[in-house]
C-alpha positions as CSV (number, residue, x, y, z in Angstrom):
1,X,6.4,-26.4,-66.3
2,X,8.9,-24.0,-69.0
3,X,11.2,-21.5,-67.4
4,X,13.2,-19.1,-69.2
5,X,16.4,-18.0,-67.3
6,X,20.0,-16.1,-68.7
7,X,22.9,-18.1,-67.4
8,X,26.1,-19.0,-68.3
9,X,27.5,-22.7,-68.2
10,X,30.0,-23.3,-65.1
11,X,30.5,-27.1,-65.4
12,X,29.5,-30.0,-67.7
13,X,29.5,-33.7,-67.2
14,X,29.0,-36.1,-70.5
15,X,26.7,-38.9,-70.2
16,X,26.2,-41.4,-72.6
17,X,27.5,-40.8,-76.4
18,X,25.5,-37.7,-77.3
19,X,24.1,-36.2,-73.8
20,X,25.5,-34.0,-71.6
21,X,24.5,-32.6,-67.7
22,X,25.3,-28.7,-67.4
23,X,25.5,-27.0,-64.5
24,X,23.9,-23.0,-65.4
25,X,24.7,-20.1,-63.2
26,X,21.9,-18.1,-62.7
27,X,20.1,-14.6,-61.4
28,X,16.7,-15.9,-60.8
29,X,17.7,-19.5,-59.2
30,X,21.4,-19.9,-58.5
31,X,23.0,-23.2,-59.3
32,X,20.8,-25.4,-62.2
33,X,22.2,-28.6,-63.2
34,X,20.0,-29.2,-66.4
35,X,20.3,-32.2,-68.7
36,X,21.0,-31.7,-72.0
37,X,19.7,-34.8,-74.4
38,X,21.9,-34.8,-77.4
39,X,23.6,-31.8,-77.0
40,X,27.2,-33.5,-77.9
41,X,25.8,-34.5,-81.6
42,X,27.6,-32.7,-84.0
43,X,24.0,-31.2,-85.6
44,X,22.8,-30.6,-82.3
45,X,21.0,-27.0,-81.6
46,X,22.2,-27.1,-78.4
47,X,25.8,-27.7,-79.1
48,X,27.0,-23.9,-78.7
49,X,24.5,-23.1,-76.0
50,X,26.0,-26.1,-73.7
51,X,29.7,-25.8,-74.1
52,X,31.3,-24.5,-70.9
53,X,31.3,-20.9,-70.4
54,X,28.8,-20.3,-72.5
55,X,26.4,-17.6,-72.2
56,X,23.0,-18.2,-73.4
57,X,19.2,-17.8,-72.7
58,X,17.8,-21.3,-71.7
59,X,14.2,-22.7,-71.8
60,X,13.9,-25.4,-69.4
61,X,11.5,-27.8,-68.9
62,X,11.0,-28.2,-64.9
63,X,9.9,-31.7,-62.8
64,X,10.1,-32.7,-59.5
65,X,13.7,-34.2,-59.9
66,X,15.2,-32.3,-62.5
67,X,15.9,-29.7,-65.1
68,X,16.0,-30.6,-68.9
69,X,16.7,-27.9,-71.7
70,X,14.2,-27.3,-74.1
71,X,15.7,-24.8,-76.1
72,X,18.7,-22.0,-76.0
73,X,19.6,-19.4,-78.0
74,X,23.3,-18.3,-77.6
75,X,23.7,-14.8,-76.1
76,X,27.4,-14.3,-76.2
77,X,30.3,-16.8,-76.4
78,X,33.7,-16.8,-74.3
79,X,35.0,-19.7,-76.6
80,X,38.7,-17.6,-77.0
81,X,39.2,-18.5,-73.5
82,X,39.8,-22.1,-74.2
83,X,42.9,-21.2,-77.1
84,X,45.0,-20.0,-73.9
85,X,45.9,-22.3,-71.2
86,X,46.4,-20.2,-68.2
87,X,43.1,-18.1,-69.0
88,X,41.3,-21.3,-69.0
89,X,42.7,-22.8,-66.0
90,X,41.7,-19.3,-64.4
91,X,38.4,-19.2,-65.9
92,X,37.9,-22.9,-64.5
93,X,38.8,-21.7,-60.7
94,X,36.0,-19.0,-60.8
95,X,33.5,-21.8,-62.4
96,X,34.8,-24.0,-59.5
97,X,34.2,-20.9,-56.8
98,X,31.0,-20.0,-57.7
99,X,29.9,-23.8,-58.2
100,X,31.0,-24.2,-54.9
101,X,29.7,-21.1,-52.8
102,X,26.2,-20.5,-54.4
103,X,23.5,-22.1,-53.4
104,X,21.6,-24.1,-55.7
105,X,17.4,-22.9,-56.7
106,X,18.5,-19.6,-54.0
107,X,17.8,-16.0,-56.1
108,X,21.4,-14.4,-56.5
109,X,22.1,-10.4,-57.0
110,X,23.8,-9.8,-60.5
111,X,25.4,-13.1,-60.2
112,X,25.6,-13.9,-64.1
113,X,26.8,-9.9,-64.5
114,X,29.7,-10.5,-62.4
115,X,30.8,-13.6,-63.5
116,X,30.1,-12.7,-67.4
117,X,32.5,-9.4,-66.5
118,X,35.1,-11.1,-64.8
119,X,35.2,-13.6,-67.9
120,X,35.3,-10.9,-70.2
121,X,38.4,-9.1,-68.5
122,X,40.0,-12.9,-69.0
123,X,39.3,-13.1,-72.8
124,X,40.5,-9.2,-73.3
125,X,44.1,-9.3,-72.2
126,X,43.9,-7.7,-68.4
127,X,46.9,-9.3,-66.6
128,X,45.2,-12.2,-65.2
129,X,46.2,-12.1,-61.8
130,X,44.9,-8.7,-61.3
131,X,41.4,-9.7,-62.9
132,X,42.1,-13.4,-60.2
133,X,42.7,-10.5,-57.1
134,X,39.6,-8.5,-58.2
135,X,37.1,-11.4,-58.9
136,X,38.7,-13.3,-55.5
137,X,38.1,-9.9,-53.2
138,X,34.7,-9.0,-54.9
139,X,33.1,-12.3,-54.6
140,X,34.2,-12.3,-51.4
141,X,32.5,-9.2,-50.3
142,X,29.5,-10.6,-52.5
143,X,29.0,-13.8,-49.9
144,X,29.2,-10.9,-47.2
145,X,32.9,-11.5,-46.1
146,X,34.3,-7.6,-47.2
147,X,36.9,-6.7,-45.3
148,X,37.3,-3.3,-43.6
149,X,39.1,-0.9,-46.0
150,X,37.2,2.1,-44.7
151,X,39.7,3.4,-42.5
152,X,41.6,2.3,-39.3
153,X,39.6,0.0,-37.2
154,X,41.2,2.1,-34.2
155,X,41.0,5.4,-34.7
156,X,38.9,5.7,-38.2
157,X,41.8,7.6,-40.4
158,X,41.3,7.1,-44.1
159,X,45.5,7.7,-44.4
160,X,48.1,7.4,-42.7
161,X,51.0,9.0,-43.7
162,X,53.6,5.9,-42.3
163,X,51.2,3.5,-44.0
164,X,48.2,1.2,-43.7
165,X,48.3,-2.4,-41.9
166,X,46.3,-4.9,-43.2
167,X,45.4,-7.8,-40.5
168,X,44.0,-10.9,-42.3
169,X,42.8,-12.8,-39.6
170,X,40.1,-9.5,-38.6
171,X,39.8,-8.6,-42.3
172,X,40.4,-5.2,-41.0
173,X,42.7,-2.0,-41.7
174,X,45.0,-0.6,-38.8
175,X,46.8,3.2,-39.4
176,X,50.6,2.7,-38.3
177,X,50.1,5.3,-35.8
178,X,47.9,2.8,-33.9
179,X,49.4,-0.7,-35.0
180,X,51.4,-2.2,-32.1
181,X,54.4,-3.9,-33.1
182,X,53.9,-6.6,-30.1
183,X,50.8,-7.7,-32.1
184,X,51.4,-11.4,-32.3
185,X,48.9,-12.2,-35.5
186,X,49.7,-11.8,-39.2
187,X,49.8,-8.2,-40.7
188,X,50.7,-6.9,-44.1
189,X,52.0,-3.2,-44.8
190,X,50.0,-2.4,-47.5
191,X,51.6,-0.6,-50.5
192,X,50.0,2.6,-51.5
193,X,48.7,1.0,-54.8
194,X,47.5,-2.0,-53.4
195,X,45.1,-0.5,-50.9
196,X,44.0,1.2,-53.3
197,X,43.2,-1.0,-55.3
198,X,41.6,-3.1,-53.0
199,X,39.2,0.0,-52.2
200,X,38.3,0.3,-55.9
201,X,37.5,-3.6,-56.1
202,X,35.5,-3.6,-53.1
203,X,33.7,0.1,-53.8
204,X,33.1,0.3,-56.9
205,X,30.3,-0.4,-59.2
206,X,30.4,-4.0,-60.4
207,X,31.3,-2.7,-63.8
208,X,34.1,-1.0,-62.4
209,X,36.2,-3.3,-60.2
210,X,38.4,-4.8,-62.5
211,X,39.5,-1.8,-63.8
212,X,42.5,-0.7,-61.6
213,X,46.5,-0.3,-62.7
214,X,48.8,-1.5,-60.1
215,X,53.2,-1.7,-60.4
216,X,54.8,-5.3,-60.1
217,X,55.0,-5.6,-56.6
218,X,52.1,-4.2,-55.6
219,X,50.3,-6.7,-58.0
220,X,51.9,-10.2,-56.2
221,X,50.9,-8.0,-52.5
222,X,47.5,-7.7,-54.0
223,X,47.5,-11.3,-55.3
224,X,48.7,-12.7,-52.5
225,X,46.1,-11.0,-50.2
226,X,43.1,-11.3,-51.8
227,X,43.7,-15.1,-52.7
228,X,44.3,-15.9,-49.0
229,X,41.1,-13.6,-47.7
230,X,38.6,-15.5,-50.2
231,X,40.1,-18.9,-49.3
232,X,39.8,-18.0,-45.5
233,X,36.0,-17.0,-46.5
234,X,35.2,-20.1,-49.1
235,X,37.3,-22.7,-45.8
236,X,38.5,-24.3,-49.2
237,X,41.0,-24.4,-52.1
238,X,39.9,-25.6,-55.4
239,X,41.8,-27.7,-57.5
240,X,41.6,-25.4,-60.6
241,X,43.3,-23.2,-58.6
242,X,46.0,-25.3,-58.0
243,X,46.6,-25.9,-61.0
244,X,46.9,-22.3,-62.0
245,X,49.4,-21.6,-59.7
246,X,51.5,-24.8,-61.4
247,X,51.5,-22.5,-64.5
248,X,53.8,-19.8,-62.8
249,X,56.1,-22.3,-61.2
């Protein structure tokens, strides 16, 4: 049986001297791990199409026990990525965070869009841990773990004048006008920029979320926060991630 899907290649795994196992992230089927039979020779046609992060149309030839490609045809390459270090160890925690949370031969909704996107924003010179806080609070909301940003969980304000609260542990706003001070959870005073931001990652169209300017500070609150939500969503770190954040120390 021949399929024909669009993905783009999260993870590969060498296996012998020429052969590879990719793992494709698709629309139609979620998670494939395909073999790859000589895709590591040098003459190979499927030498572009199986190199990580590429995004390519793949014929696959479907058994009961596995995926094997028959043919791909390159659709657009994120090769630049690998020239800079910390866009590659970035690039390689959403690989691992999508490897991770979707499901494997499960239909996804504009999966390969999003992830394409968010590796287009890393390739183009966005300051990477903006395009880390929008992909990290996005996905999030993608796996159905949004938080509230609507308006106070309490009274329903959009604004408050004394500020926003943000309470991780409820994934919900409080208005400062309703936040009580004896509240004995964590809580973050959101800066103006970084809710809205937030708002714009988590409302807009999926074109749109990366594309948000926020000041120095507001960028580590908004780092901070929507690291810790989608970690609190995925119950995991990753160890891409890990070593990102070894970059910056």
């Amino acid at each position: 049986m021949l399929v024909t899907y669009d993905g783009i290649v999260i993870s590969r795994r060498t296996v012998g001297e020429s052969g590879v196992f990719i793992d494709i992230l698709t629309d139609e089927q979620g998670i494939i791990e395909a073999a790859a039979h000589g895709a590591n020779k040098i003459n190979s046609n499927l030498l572009a199409s199986s190199a990580l992060f590429s995004y390519s149309t793949f014929c696959l030839s479907k058994s009961k026990l596995r995926y094997t490609v028959n043919s791909a045809k390159p659709k657009f390459s994120f090769h630049e990525i690998g020239q800079d270090i910390e866009k590659l160890a970035l690039a390689s925690y959403f690989a691992q965070a999508v490897k991770f949370c979707t499901p494997s031969e499960q239909p996804q909704d504009s999966i390969v869009r999003f992830f394409a996107i968010a590796l287009y924003e890393i390739m183009n010179g966005r300051p990477l841990n903006s395009v880390k806080a929008a992909f990290e609070l996005r996905y999030s909301a993608e796996l159905g773990f949004a938080p509230n940003l609507v308006a106070c969980d309490n009274c329903g304000s959009y604004e408050c004048e004394r500020g926003m609260y943000f309470l991780p542990n409820g994934a919900r706003l409080i208005c400062a006008d309703c936040f009580n001070k004896d509240y004995g959870g964590e809580y973050e005073l959101l800066d103006n920029d970084t809710l809205s931001a937030m708002r714009n990652i988590i409302f807009s169209q999926l074109d749109k979320c990366f594309k948000f300017n926020v000041s120095a500070n507001s960028g580590k609150q908004l780092s901070r926060i929507c690291e810790k939500h989608f970690l609190n969503s995925a119950e995991r770190s990753f160890p891409a991630l890990n070593y990102y954040r070894s970059l910056y120390l």
